[in-house]
C-alpha positions as CSV (number, residue, x, y, z in Angstrom):
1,X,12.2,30.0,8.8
2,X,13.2,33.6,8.5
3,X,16.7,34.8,9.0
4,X,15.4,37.8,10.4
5,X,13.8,36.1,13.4
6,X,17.0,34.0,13.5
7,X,19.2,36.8,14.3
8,X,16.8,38.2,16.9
9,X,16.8,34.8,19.0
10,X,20.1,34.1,17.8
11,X,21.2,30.9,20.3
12,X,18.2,31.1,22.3
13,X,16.1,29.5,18.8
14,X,15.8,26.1,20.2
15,X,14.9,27.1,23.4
16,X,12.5,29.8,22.4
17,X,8.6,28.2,23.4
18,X,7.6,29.8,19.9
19,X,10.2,27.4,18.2
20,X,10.2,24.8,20.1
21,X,6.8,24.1,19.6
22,X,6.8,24.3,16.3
23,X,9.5,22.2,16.1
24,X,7.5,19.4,17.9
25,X,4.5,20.0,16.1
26,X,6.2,19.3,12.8
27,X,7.5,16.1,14.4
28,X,3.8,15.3,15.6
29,X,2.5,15.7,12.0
30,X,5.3,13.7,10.6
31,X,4.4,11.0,12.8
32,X,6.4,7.6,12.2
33,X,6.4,7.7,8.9
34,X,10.2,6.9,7.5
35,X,12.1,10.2,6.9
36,X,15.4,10.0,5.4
37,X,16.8,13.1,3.1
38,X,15.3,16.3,3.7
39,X,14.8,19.0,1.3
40,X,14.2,22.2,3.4
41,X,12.9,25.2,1.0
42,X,13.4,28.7,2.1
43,X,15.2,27.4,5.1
44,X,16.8,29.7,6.7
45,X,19.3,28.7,9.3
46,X,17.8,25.0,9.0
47,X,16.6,25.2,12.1
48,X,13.7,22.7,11.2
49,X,15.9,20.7,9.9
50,X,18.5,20.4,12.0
51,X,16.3,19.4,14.6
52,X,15.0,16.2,12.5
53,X,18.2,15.3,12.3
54,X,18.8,15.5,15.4
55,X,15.6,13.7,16.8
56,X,14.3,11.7,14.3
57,X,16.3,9.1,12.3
58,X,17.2,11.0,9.2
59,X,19.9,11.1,7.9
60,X,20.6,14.4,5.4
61,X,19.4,17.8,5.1
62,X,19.5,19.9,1.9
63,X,18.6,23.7,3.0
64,X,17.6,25.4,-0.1
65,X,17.6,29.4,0.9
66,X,18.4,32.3,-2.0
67,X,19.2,34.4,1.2
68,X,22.6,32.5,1.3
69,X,25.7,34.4,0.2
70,X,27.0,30.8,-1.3
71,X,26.5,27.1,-1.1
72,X,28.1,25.6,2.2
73,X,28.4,22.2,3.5
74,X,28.1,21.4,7.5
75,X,27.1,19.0,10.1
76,X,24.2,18.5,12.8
77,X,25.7,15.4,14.8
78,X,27.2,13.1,12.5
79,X,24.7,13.7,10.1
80,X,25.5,16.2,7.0
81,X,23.8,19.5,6.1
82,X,24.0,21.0,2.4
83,X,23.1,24.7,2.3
84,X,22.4,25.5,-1.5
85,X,21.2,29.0,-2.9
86,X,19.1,26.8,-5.8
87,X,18.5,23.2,-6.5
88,X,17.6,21.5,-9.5
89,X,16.1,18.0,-8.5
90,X,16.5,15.9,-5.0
91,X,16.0,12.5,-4.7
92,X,14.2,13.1,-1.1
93,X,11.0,11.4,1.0
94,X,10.5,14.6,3.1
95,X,9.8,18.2,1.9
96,X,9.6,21.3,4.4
97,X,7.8,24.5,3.2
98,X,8.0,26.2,7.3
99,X,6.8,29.6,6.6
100,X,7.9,30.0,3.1
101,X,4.7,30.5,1.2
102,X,3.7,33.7,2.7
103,X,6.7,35.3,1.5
104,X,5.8,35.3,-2.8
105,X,3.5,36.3,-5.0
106,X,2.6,33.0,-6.9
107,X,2.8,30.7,-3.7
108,X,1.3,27.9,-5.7
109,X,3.5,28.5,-8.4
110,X,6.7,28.4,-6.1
111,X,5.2,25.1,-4.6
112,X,4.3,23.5,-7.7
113,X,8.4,23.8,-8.8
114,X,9.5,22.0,-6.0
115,X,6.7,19.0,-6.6
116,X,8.6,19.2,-10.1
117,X,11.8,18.5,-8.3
118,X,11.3,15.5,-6.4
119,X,9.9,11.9,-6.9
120,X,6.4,10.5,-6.1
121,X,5.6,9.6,-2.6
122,X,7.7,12.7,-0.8
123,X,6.1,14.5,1.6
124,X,5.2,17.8,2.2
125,X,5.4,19.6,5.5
126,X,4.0,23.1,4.7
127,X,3.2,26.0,7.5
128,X,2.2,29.7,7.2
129,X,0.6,32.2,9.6
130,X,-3.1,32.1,10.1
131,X,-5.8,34.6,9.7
132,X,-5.6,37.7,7.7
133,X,-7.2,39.3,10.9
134,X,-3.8,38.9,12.6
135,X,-1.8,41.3,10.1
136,X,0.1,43.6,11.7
137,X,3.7,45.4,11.5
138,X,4.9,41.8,12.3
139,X,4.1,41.0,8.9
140,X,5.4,43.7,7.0
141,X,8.4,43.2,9.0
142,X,8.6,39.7,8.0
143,X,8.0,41.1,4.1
144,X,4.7,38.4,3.9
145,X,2.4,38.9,1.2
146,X,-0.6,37.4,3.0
147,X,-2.4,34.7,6.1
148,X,-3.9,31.9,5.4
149,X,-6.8,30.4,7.0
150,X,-6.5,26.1,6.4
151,X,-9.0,26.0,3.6
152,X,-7.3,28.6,1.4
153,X,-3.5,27.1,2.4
154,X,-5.3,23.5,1.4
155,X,-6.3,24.8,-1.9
156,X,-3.2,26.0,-2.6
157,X,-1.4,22.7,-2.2
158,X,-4.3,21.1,-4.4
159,X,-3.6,23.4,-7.0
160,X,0.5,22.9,-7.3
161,X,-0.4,18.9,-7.6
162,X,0.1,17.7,-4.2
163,X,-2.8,15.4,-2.5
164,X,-3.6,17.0,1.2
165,X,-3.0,13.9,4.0
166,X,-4.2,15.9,6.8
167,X,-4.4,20.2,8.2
168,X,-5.2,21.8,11.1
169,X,-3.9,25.0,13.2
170,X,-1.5,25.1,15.6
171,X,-1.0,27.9,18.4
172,X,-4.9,28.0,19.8
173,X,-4.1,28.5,22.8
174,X,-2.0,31.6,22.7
175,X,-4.4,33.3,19.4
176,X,-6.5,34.9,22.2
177,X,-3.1,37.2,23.4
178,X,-2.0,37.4,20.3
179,X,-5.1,38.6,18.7
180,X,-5.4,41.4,22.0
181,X,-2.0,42.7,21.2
182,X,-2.7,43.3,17.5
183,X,-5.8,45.0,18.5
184,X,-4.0,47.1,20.6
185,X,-1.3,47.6,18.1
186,X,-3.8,49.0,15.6
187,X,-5.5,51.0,18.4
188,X,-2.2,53.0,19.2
189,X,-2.0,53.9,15.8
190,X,0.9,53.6,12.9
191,X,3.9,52.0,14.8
192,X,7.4,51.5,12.8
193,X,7.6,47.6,11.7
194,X,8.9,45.2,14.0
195,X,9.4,41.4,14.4
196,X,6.8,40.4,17.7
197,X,9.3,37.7,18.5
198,X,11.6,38.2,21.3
199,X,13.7,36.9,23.8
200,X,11.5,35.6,27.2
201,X,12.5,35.2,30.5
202,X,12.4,31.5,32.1
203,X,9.2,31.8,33.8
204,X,7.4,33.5,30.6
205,X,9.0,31.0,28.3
206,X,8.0,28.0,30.6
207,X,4.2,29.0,30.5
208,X,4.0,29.9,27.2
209,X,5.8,26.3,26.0
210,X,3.6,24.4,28.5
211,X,0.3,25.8,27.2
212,X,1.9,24.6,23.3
213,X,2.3,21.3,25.0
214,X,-1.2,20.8,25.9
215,X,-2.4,21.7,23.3
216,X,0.0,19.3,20.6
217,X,-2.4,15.9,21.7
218,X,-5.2,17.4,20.2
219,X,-3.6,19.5,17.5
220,X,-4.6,17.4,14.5
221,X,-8.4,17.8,15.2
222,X,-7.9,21.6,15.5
223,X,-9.8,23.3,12.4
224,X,-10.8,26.1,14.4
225,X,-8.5,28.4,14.7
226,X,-4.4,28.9,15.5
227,X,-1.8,31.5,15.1
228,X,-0.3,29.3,12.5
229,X,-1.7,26.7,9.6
230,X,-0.1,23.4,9.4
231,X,-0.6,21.2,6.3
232,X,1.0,18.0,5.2
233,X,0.7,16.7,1.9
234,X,2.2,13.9,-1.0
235,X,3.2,14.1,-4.2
């Protein structure tokens, strides 16, 4: 995740609909498959991580982030958390690529050297925004290089090695709004680049997560269309 949006929410992450959602959809993709050391690739704060730990029965998270001034060791629980600046190999089951990709200019290059990195049979959790329709000051506040739509982000994990289990967007519900206030965006003219995540009030928040809720039964058959592309993959 990006430590720009992670300063904006600041405590308020996990409670944030965006977030939260996310966070459960990357525990609906997972499924029950066995998760036990997590290698978390451009991670950020570990957000996505932490919460594994936290609801699923792993057991260790390595967050792998350049962004960090120097490696640091912490907890979630009674569970340890490694933040590293690089990595050279992991013996891990579960890799998390959460809006990583977007951010290089090789993205199946960058992908390919963390298949390199860890044995056969670990999973890949990738996601990255949706749609170059959507671009917008968001994104080059963000610094992304691009959108994805699921065919594209599923050719790029085909080409760094990795065999595609299952895709599909994420967000449906809410790409209507969020395509109308890009439009509007654009129709105002150039605006100074800004992050379109912020802090909701209860009610606002409680819509928007409920809406995400719906939606997560039914998100694995979604190929339509989503504010965010969800793929997950093995080596």
């Amino acid at each position: 995740m990006d430590l720009k949006e992670s300063e904006i929410l600041g405590d308020d992450i996990e409670h944030h609909w965006y977030y939260a959602s996310k966070a459960k959809a990357l525990m609906k993709l997972l499924g029950n498959t066995h998760c036990n050391r997590i290698l978390d690739v451009g991670a950020g704060s570990g957000f996505f991580s932490r919460y594994l730990l936290a609801h699923s029965a792993a057991q260790e998270a390595w967050c792998v982030d350049i962004s960090y001034e120097c490696d640091s060791d912490a907890m979630e629980g009674n569970k340890p958390v490694h933040f590293r600046r690089s990595i050279d190999a992991l013996d891990t089951d579960t890799v998390l690529l959460m809006d990583v990709l977007e951010h290089v200019d090789d993205d199946a290059a960058l992908l390919k050297a963390y298949v390199d990195k860890v044995p056969a049979g670990s999973r890949f959790v990738i996601s990255v925004p949706a749609f170059q329709f959507l671009w917008s000051g968001h994104d080059v506040f963000l610094e992304h290089k691009r959108r994805y739509t699921l065919t594209q982000l599923e050719g790029v994990v085909r080409n760094a090695g990795l065999r595609v289990r299952r895709g599909h967007y994420y967000f449906g519900g809410v790409l209507p709004l969020a395509a109308m206030l890009r439009l509007g965006e654009r129709l105002r003219g150039p605006q100074p680049p800004r992050s379109q995540l912020a802090r909701h009030g209860l009610l606002s928040n409680c819509l928007l997560g409920s809406l995400c809720h719906l939606e997560l039964p039914l998100a694995r058959f979604n190929r339509a269309g989503g504010l965010t592309v969800f793929c997950l993959a093995e080596k």
